[in-house]
C-alpha positions in Angstrom: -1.3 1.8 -13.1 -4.0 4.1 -15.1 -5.3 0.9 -16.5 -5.6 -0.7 -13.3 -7.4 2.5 -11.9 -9.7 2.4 -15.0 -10.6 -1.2 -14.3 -11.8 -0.6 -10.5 -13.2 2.7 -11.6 -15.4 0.1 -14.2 -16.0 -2.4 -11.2 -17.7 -0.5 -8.9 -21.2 1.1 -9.2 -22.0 4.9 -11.1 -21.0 7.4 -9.5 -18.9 6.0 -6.7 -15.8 8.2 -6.1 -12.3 6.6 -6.2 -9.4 7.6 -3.7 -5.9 6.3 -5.0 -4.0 5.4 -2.3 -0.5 6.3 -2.3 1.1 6.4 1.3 4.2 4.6 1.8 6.0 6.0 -0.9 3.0 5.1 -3.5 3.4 1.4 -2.3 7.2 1.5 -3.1 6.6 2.7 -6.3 6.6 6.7 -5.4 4.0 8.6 -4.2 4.4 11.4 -6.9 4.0 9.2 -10.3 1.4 7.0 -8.8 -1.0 9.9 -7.6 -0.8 11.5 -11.1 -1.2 8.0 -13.2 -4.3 7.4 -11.0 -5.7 11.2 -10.8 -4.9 11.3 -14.6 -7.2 8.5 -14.9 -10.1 9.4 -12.9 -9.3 9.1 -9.6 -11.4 11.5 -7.6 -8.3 11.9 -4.8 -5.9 10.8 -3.0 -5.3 9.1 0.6 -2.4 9.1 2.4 -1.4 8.6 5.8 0.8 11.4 7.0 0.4 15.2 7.0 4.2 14.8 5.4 2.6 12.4 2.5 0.0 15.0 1.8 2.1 18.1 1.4 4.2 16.0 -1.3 1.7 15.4 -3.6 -0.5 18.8 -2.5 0.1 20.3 -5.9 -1.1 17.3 -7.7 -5.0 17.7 -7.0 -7.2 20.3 -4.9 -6.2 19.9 -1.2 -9.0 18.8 0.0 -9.7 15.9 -1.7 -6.0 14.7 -0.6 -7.3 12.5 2.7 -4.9 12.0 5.7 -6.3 8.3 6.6 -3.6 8.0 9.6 -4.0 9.1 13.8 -3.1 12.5 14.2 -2.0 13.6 17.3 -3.6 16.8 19.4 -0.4 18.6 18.9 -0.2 17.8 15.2 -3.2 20.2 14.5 -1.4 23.4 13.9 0.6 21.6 10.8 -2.3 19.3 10.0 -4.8 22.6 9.3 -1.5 24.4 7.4 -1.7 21.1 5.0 -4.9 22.2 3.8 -5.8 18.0 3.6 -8.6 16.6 4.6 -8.1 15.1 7.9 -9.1 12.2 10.1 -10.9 12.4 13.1 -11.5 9.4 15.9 -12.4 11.7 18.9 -13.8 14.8 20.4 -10.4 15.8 21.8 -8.5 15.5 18.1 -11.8 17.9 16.7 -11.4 20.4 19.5 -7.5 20.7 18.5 -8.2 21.1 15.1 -11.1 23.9 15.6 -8.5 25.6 17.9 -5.8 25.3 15.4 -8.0 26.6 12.0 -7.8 30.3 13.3 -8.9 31.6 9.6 -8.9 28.3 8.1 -11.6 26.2 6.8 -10.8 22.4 7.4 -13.0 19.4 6.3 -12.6 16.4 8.2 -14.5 12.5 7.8 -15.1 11.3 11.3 -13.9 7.7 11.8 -16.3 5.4 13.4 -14.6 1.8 14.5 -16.9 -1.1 13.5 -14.7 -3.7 14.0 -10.9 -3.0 12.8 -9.9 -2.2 16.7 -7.4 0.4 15.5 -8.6 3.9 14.9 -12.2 5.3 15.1 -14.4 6.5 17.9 -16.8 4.0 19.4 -20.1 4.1 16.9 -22.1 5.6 20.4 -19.5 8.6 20.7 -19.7 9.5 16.7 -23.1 11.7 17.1 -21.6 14.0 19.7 -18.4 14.9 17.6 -20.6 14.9 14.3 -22.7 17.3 16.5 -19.7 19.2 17.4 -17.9 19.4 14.0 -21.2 20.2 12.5 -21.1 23.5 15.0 -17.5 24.2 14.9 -17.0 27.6 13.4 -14.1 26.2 11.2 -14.6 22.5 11.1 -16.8 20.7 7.6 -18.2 17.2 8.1 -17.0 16.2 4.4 -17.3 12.8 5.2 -17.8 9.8 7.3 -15.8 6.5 7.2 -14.6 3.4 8.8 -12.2 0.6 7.7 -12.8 -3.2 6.8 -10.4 -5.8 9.0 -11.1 -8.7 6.4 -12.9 -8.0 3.2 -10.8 -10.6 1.6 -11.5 -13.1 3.7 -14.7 -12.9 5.6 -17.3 -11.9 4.2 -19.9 -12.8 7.0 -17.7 -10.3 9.0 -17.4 -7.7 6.4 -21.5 -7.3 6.4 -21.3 -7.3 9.9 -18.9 -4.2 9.4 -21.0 -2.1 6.9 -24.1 -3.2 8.8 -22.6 -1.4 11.8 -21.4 1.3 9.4 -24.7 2.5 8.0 -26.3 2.3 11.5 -23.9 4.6 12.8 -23.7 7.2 9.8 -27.7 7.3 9.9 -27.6 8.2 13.8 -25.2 11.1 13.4 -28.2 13.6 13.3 -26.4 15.5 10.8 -25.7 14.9 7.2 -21.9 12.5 6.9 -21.2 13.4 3.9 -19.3 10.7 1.8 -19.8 7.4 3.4 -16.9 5.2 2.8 -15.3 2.0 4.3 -14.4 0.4 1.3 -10.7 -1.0 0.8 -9.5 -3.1 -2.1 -11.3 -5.9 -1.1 -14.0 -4.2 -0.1 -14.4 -2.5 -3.3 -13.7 -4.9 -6.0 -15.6 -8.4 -3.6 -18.4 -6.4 -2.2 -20.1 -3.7 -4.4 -22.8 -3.2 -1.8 -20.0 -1.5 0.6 -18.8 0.9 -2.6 -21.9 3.5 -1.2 -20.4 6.8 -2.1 -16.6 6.6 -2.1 -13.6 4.0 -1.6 -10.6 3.7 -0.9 -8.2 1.5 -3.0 -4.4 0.6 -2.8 -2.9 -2.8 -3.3 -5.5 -3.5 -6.8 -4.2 -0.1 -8.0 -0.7 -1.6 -7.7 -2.0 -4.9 -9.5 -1.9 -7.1 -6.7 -4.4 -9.2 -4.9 -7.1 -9.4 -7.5 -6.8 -11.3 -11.1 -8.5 -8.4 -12.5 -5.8 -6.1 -12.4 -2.2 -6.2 -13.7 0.9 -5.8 -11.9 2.9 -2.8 -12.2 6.2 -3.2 -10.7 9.2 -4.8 -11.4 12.0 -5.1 -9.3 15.4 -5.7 -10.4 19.2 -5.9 -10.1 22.2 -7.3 -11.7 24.6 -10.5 -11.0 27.9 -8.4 -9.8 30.1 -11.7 -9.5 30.1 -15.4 -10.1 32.2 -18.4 -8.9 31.9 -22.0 -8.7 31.6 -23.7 -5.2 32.9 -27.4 -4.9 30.6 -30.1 -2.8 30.6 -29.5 0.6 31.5 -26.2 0.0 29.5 -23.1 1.9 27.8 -19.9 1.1 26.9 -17.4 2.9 26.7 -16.2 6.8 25.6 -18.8 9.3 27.1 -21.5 6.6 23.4 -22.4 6.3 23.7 -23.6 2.7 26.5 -26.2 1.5 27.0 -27.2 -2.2 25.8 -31.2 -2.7 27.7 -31.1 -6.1 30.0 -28.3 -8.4 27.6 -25.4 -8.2 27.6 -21.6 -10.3 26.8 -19.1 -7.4 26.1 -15.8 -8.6 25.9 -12.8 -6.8 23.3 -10.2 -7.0 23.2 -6.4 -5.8 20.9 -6.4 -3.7 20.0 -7.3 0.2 17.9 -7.0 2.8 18.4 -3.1 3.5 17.0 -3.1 -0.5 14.0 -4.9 0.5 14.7 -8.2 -0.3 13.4 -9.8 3.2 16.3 -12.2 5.3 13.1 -14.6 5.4 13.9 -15.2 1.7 16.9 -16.8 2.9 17.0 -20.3 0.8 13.3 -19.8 0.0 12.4 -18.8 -3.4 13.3 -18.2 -6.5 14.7 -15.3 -9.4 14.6 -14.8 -13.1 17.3 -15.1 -14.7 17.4 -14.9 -18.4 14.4 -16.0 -18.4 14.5 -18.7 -16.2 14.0 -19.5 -12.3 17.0 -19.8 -9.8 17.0 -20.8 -6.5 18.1 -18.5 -3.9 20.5 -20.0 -1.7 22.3 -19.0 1.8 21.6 -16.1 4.2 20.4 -12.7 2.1 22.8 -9.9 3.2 22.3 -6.8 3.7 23.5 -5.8 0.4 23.5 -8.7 -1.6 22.1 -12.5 -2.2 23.0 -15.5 -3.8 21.6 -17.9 -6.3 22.1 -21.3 -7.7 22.3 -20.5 -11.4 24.2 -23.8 -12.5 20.9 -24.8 -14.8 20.8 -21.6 -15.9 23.0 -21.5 -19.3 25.3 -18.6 -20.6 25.0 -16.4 -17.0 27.7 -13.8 -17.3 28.6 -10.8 -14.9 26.5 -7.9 -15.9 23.2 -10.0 -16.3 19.6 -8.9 -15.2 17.9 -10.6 -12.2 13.9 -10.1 -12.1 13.0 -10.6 -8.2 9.3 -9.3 -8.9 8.6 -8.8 -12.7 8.4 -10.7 -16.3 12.0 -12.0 -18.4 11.5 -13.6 -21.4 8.3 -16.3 -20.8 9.3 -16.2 -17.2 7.1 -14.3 -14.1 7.4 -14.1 -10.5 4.4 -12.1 -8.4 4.6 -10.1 -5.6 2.5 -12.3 -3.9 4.6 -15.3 -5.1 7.7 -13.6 -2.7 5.1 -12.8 0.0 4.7 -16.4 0.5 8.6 -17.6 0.1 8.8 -14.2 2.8 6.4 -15.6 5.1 4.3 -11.6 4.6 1.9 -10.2 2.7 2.6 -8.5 -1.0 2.1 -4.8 0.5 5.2 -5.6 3.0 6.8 -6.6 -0.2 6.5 -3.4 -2.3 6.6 -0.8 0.5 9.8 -2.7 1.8 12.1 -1.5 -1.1 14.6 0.4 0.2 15.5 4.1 -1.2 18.7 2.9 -2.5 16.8 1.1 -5.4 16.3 3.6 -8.2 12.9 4.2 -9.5 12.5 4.5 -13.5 8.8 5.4 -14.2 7.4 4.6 -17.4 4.2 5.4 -19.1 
């Protein structure tokens, strides 16, 4: 992951400040290691999107440059301004809890502006009053301004549309936004021009979506039985999947409460020993099944790669995403807690 973070750190323009995003658990890799591979190799801070995700990794980097990126509610203020994060804001009733809540406190918040996401943000007319406000507040600090790309990847007529409106609305505040960002992943590394002063990256940390960077997960489990199935022969709930000739089934650990998606069902493929398998029959919630007849010398005991590298073999997260019918973050932040984490420099 520090390489990755070094790479986009090397893409994007001097002095442009670098929040590692590690909500959901660090992408399903764990929130802990990830923030302090990517603070370790210059990452300015973190984002998250819970007040719960900022107190974990609190002790990791100076509070206030841990970012709680997700909707807070009026009644979340109290524990929000305890956090010491920087937090949110999308509206004049969400700044007036917080300035009630700071009592001693001193909180900086970045005022969300919508410019085309539909999700959170304040419409880009409303932003100079609660700039206006926050700049006031006795307890409140304007420490930044953002908004969020819908499509970076994909559009980029759209996504100049977005930082058009973005600009416009940090110049009108009438008071100085502090950092300006709206910059995702794709936003970062596919326009440079929407880097400005800070950005916000996730998925390319993890080495997915971009060519540029490497992955950095691999996902695992091991073949706990095997059998032989006769033609005509079924496997599986629903009997979705009969042999057409004598087929090796084996048996893997791991099911759908693990993260391996029911879509996967008789779509896809796994390493084993270095070569692909087909997965075949319903995925269960604790287990799936491959076709490893073309597979030679498969024994009980034997590694199976769902996302990852064996031998000259590789499957991507975005590879699964497809045979899954999602995306590669559903993918990684899907894993289930039962799978255990080993971290490795």
């Amino acid at each position: 992951m520090a390489d990755n973070v070094r790479t986009v750190l090397g893409l994007l323009p001097s002095g442009v400040k670098l929040f590692a995003v590690v909500k959901a658990g660090g992408y399903g890799h764990g929130a802990r290691p990830a923030a302090t591979a990517a603070l370790a190799a210059g990452a300015y801070g973190l984002g998250v999107a819970t007040v719960a995700e900022a107190i974990e990794v609190r002790d990791l980097c100076p509070h206030d440059r841990i970012l709680v990126m997700g909707g807070l509610l009026p009644q979340e203020a109290p524990a929000a301004v305890e956090s010491g994060a920087a937090l949110t804001v999308s509206s004049l009733s969400l700044a007036l809890a917080l300035e009630r809540a700071a009592d001693r406190h001193r909180v900086q918040v970045h005022l969300k502006i919508d410019t085309g996401m539909g999700r959170f943000g304040c419409p880009p007319e409303d932003a100079p009053e609660i700039a206006g406000f926050i700049a006031a507040s006795k307890h409140l600090e304007l420490a930044g301004t953002c908004s969020h790309f819908s499509s970076s990847d994909s559009d980029r007529r759209y996504t100049k549309v977005q930082l058009q409106r973005f600009l416009a609305a940090a110049q009108s505040l009438g008071v100085d936004p502090g950092l300006r960002h709206i910059a995702n992943s794709g936003g970062a590394l596919l326009h440079p021009e929407a880097a400005l002063d800070a950005v916000r990256v996730g998925i390319a940390l993890y080495g997915c979506e971009d060519a540029r960077v490497r992955p950095v997960l691999s996902l695992r489990a091991r073949i706990a039985h095997l059998k032989t199935v006769a033609p005509g022969e079924t496997v599986g709930y629903g009997r979705t999947w009969a042999a057409d000739r004598h087929t090796e089934i084996a048996t893997v650990t791991m099911g759908y409460a693990d993260g391996v998606h029911r879509a996967r069902s008789g779509h896809g493929w796994a390493l084993v020993r270095g070569r692909r398998a087909p997965l075949v029959g319903m995925v269960s919630m604790d287990s799936f099944t491959l076709d490893v007849t073309a597979v030679p010398g498969v024994q009980v005991g034997d590694m199976v790669t769902l996302v990852g590298r064996d031998g000259e073999g590789r499957i991507l997260a975005e590879e699964v995403a497809a045979w899954s019918g999602t995306v590669s973050y559903e993918v990684l932040t899907s894993i289930g807690n039962r799978v255990v984490r080993i971290h490795r420099d």
